[in-house]
N, C-alpha and C positions, 0 to 999 in steps of 0.2 A: 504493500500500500504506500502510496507517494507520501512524503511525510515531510516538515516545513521548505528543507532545500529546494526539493522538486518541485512543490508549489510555487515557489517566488521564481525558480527558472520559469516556469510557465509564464508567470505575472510580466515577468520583465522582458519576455518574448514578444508578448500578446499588446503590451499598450505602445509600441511605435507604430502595431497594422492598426490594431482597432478602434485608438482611442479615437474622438471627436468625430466617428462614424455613425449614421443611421442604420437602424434596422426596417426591411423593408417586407419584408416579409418572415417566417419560420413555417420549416416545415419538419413535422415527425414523425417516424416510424410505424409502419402498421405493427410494428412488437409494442410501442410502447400504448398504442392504442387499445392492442390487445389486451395488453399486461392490465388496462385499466378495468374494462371492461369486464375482468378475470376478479376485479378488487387487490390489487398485488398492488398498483400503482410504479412502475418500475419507470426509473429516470426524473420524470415529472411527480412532482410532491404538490400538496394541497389547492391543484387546479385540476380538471379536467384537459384532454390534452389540447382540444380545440376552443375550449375558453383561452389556454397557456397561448397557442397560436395566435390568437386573435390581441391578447393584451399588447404582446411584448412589437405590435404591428407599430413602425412611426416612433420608437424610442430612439434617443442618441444616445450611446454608449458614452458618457462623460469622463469616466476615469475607472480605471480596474486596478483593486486593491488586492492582496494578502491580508487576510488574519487568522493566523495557526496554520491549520491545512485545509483552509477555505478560501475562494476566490471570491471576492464580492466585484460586481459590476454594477458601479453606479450610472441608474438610467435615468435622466427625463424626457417628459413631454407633454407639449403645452404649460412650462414650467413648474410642472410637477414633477418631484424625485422619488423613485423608487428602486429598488434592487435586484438584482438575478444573483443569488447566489448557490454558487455551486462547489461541489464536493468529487474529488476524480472518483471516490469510492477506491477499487484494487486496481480497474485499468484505463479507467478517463483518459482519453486525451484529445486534445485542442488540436484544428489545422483550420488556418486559413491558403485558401485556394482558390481557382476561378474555377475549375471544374474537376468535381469529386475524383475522377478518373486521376489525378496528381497526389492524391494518395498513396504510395507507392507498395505499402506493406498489405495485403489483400486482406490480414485478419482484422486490420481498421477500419479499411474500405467497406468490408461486409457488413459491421456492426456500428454502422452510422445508424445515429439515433435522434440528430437535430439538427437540422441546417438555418444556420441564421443568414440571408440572404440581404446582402448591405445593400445601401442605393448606389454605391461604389462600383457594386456588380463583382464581388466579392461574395466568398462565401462563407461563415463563418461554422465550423462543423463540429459537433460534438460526436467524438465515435466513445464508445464503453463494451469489450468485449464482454465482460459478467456481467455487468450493468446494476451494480451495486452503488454509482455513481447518481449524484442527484443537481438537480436542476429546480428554483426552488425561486418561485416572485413573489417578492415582498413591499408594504410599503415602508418598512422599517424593522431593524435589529430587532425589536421586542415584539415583532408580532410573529416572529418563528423563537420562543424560551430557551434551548439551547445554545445560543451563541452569545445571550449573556451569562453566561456562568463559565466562559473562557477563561482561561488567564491569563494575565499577562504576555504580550510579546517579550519571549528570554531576554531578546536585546532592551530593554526598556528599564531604567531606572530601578522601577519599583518590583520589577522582577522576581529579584534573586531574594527580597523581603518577604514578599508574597508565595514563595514556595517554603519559605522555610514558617511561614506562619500556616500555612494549610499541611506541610509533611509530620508537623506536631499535633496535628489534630487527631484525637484518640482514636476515631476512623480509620487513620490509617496507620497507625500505629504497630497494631501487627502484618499487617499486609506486606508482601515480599518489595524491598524497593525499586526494582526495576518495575514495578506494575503502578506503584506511585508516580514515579517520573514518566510512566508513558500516558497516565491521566490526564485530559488535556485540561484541567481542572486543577491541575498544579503545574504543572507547565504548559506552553502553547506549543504544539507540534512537534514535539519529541515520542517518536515512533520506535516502534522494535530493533531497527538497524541503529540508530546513533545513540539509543538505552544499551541496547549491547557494546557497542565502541565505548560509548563515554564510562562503564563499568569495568569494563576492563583496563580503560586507563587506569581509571584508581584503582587497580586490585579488590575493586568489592565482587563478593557473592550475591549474583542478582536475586537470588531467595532471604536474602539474610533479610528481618523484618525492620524495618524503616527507623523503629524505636532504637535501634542497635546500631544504626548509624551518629555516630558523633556529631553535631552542632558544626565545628572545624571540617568535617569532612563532609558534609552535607553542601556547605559552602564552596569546598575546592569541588565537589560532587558539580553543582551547576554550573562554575566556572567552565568547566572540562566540558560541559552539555552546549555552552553556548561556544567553546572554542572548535566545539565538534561541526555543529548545525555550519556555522563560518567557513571553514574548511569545503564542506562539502557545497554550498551557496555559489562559493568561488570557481567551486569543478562544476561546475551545473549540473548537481544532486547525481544519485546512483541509479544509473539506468540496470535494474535487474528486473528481468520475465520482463513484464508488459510495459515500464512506464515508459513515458517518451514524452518529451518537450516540445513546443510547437512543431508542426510539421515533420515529426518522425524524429526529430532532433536529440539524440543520446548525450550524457554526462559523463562525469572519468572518476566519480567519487566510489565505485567500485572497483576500483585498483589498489584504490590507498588504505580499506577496511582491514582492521586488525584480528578481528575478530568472527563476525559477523558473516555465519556462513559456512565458516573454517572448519576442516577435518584435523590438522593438527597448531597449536600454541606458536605465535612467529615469534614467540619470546623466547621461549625456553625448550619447543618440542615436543609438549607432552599431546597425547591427545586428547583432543576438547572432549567434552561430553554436553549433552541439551536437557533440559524440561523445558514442561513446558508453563510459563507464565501468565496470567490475564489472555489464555487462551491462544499463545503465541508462543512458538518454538524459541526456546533463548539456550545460547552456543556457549559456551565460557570453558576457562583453563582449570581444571578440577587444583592445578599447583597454582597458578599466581593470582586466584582472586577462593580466599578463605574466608 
């Protein structure tokens, strides 16, 4: 699943084509039509897919953000603001094109699920092979409750106070710390791949319970999370299995991974072993994180 790096390659791909573009029409998928009509709702979240069609008709894309591992698109019209925002889910991904055919990978091509057609004559495409990926209009952050109870962007000030004031909350108190840090409720967009790297930098056991981590090293703990998320931002994120950055576009942050994935320890040799965590395979050195 794309996790903050990968989103912001996206973000930072996406706003030199699309910003200060009209949307001229959207067209969707007879799966996601289906999907509705089935009650599953798949892609399209609390619209109908031909209401969804019909709203997002004559919006200007005004500016496309990041926040965690959500893209928000801020839209008006007729000077009203509203938002699309959207979630890759496991394999979202973005291409703008003039004609779908410029797709190059066939397992994207096939599982186009939105085409946003600019007045540019542009297409703006959302493909999702699981389609676990969502697409979501809003007229404001608080009328979908989950994205305010985000926290923090890790780069932000008040961050690294705010993790250490919710990882002491008796909730989480026993809970294995790698499943704390991947919360996006204590951190914003730290996922399985950079929870595993950035634990492994500190020698912690990603089962050891949250309570058992030290104050001090909770502290170097996030440090290492935001010098992680950085690192990987700079390589435009780890293209593993499906994800891809606009237009097919791959990352090099799966070169540099220490851990994460690994059959044997690039420290010491030994060989890794896995459980599994908040439902997530997690790799570590049975010798260098005790």
């Amino acid at each position: 699943m794309p996790e903050l790096p990968e989103v912001e390659g996206v973000v930072r791909d996406l706003r030199p084509i699309v910003e200060g573009k009209t949307i001229a029409s959207v067209t969707l998928s007879e799966t996601v039509y289906a999907s509705h009509e089935a009650g599953k709702q798949a892609i399209i979240k609390s619209a109908a897919p031909e209401q969804f069609e019909k709203m997002l008709q004559g919006m200007t894309i005004e500016r496309i953000q990041r926040r965690s591992k959500y893209i928000f698109f801020h839209l008006t019209k007729n000077e009203e603001s509203f938002m699309l925002v959207n979630h890759l889910g496991m394999t979202g991904a973005w291409f703008v094109v003039n004609d779908v055919l410029e797709i190059t990978e066939e397992k994207f091509r096939k599982h186009i699920h939105a085409i946003f057609t600019l007045t540019s004559g542009e297409l703006l495409v959302f493909s999702d092979i699981r389609r676990f990926g969502e697409l979501r209009f809003i007229k404001e952050i608080a009328d979908h409750a989950p994205l305010l109870k985000m926290a923090p962007e890790p780069f932000d000030a008040e961050a690294c106070d705010f993790f250490l004031m919710q990882s002491d909350k008796p909730r989480f108190a026993k809970k294995a710390i790698k499943e704390v840090i991947m919360d996006g409720q204590v951190i914003s967009g730290c996922g399985n791949i950079y929870a595993t790297e950035s634990l492994f930098k500190m020698s912690i056991y990603p089962a050891k319970p949250a309570s058992e981590v030290s104050h001090t090293q909770k502290i170097e703990l996030f440090q290492v999370i935001c010098e992680v998320l950085q690192e990987s931002i700079d390589s435009g994120g780890s293209t593993i299995s499906d994800y891809r950055s606009i237009n097919g576009g791959a990352g090099t942050m799966q070169h540099r991974l220490k851990m994460y994935g690994k059959k044997e320890c690039l420290a010491c040799g030994t060989t890794t072993e896995s459980m599994v965590i908040a439902g997530r395979t997690s790799t570590y050195c049975p010798q260098c994180q005790k």
